[in-house]
N, C-alpha and C positions, 0 to 999 in steps of 0.2 A: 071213440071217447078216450080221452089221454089226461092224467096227471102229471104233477110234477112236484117233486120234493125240492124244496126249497133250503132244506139248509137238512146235512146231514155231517156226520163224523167218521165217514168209510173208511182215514186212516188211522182209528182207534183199533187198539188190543183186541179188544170183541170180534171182530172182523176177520182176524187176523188167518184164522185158520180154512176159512170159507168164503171167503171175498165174491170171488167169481160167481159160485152161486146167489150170494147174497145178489147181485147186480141182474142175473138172470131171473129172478123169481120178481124184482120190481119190474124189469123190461115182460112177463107173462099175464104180472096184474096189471098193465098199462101205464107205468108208470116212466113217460119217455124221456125226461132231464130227471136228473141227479145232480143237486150243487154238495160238493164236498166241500169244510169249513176248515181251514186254519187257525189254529188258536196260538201258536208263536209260530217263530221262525222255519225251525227245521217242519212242525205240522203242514205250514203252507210248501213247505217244498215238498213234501209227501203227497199233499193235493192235487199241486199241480203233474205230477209223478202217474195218479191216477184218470187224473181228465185225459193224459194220453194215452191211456193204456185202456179207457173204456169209451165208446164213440160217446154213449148217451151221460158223461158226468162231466160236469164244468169246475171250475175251481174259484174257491175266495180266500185271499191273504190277508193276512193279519195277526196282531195280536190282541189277544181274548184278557177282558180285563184282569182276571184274576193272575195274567201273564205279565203285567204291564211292569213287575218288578224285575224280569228279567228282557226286557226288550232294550235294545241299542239307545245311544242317546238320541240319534236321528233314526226312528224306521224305516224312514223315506227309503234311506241309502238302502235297504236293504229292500224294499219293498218297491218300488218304482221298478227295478229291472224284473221283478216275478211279475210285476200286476200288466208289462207288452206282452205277455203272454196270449195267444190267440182267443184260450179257455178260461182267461181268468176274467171274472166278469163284475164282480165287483171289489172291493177290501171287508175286512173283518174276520171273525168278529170282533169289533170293538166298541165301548163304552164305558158303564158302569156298572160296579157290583161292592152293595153295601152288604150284604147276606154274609160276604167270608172276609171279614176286615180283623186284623189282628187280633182287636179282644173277643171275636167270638172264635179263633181260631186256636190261638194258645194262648189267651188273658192277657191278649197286649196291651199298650194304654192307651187314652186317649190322643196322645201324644203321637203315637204310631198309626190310629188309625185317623188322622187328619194327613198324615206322612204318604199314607196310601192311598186317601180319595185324590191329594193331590196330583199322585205319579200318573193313577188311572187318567186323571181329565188332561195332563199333558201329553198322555201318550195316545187318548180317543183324538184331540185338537189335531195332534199332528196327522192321523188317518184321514178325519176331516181338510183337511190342508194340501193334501196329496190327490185324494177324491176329488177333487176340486181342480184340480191344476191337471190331473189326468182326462176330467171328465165322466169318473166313476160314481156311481153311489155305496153306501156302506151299509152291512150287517150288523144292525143297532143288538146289542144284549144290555138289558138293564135287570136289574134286579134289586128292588126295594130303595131307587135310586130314580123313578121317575120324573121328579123335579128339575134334577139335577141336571140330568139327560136331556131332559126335554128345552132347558135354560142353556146347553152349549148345542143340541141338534137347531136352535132356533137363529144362531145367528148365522147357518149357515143357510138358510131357508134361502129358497132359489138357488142355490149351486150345488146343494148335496141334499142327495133325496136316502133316508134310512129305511130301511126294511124293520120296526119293531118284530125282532122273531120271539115265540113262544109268549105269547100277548097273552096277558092273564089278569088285566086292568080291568078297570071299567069302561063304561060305553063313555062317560064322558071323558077318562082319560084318552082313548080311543078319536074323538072327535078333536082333542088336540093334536094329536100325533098328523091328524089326516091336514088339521087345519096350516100346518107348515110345511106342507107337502110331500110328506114321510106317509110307511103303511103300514100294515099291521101282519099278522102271519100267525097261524095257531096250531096245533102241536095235537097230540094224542089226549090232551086235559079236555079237549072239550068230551070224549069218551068218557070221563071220570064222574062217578057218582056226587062227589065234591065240587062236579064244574061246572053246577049250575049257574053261575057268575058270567063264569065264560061264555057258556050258549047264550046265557043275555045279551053279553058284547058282541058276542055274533051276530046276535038277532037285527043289531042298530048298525052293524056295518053295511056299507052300502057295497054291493056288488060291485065287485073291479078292485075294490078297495083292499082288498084282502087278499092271501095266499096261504099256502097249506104247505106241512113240515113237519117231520118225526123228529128231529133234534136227537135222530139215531146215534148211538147205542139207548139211550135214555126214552122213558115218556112212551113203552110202549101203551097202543090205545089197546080198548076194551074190543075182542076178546083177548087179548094176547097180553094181559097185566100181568104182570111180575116175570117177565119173558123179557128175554132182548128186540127189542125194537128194531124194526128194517124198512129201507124206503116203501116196499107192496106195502107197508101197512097204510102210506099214504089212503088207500082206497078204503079203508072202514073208516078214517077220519075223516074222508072225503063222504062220504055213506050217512057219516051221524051230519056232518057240517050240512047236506042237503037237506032233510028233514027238519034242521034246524030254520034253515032261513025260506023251509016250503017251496022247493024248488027241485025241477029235475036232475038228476046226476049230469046232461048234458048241459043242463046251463051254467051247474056250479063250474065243471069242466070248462065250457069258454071262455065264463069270468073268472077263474083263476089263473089259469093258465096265461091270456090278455094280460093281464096283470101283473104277472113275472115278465113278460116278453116286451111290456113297456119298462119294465126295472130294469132289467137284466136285459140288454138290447142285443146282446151278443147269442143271446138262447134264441135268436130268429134260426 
């Protein structure tokens, strides 16, 4: 019985002093891929940096919305030659994120944060755009931005399939996402006393439809709250997720797992 974390941060700070073991202690709880995330330029070269340095982590490039101020005017050019890489298996993260828009950041104005929805959805298009002409799919981050998200994932429907990671919607935003060919992915919240929401939208996910992720350093699950977050923990979110949807650890295992390995074609 094997997991697999689906979107992690292994070249974050946190990390930094304990790497190796951190990677050994999810290879002990079962936890056999590791996808490391890029959130600009230099993170995706850090990524890809670690997919060879450890057999069981894969890598995805990109830039992370709240990056999208500092990304190239083409990422393509910089991101097409990382994403032939053997291990890099999808792009992202990219999207949207209304959560850290200027006025809530330093009391920017209105002015500014229509300046930065903009830049964000120019620079998710062009991810989508690449994903597409590669044959990749992408690691969707949205954040208080699902409309939005869901109105530029939709025109690519049939050529780019997104992975909603850290899904914290509802069941019926959920049945959108799935309804355009994109999936869903949930995080250490469904552990949280507050996520009873969540476990709901689990409960209506259909098996296969769905994957599992720490969105490590961040989002440790219960018991390990207010603690740094690690891929093993994969396995209590995996632990509470079975329960949730009444199912054995081995089932959730082949259905999620199935389910990264149809997204992610390269984790064969």
């Amino acid at each position: 019985m094997t997991f697999y974390d689906t979107h992690a941060h292994l070249d974050f700070p946190q990390f930094a002093d304990d790497l190796t073991q951190v990677v050994d202690r999810a290879g002990q709880a079962g936890i056999s891929r590791i996808l490391t995330i890029g959130t600009d330029g230099e993170s995706s070269r850090r990524a890809i940096q670690l997919a060879e340095r450890f057999d069981h982590v894969w890598a995805v490039v990109g830039w992370h919305p709240n990056e999208a101020g500092t990304a190239p005017e083409d990422p393509a050019s910089v991101l097409r030659p990382l994403a032939a890489h053997p291990k890099v298996v999808a792009l992202g993260e990219t999207g949207l994120d209304y959560f850290r828009l200027p006025s809530r950041e330093r009391g920017g104005s209105a002015e500014e944060d229509m300046a930065a929805k903009q830049q964000q959805a120019r620079v998710f298009r062009q991810h989508l755009e690449l994903a597409a002409e590669l044959g990749l799919n992408c690691v969707i981050h949205q954040r208080e931005a699902l409309e939005d998200t869901l109105m530029i994932m939709s025109e690519y429907a049939g050529r780019v399939r997104g992975q909603f990671h850290c899904f914290v919607d509802s069941a019926e935003a959920m049945r959108r996402v799935l309804a355009i060919g994109s999936l869903v992915s949930f995080t250490g919240i469904l552990t949280f006393k507050n996520g009873a929401n969540v476990r709901e939208t689990l409960t209506q996910t259909p098996m296969g439809e769905f994957m599992l992720e720490t969105d490590c350093p961040f989002l440790a699950p219960e018991p390990h709250r207010k603690k740094r977050c690690e891929p093993a923990h994969v396995r209590d979110i995996a632990e509470l997720a079975a329960k949730t949807k009444g199912c054995s650890l081995d089932d959730l295992s082949a259905a999620t797992c199935e389910a990264a390995t149809r997204f992610f074609p390269k984790l064969r």
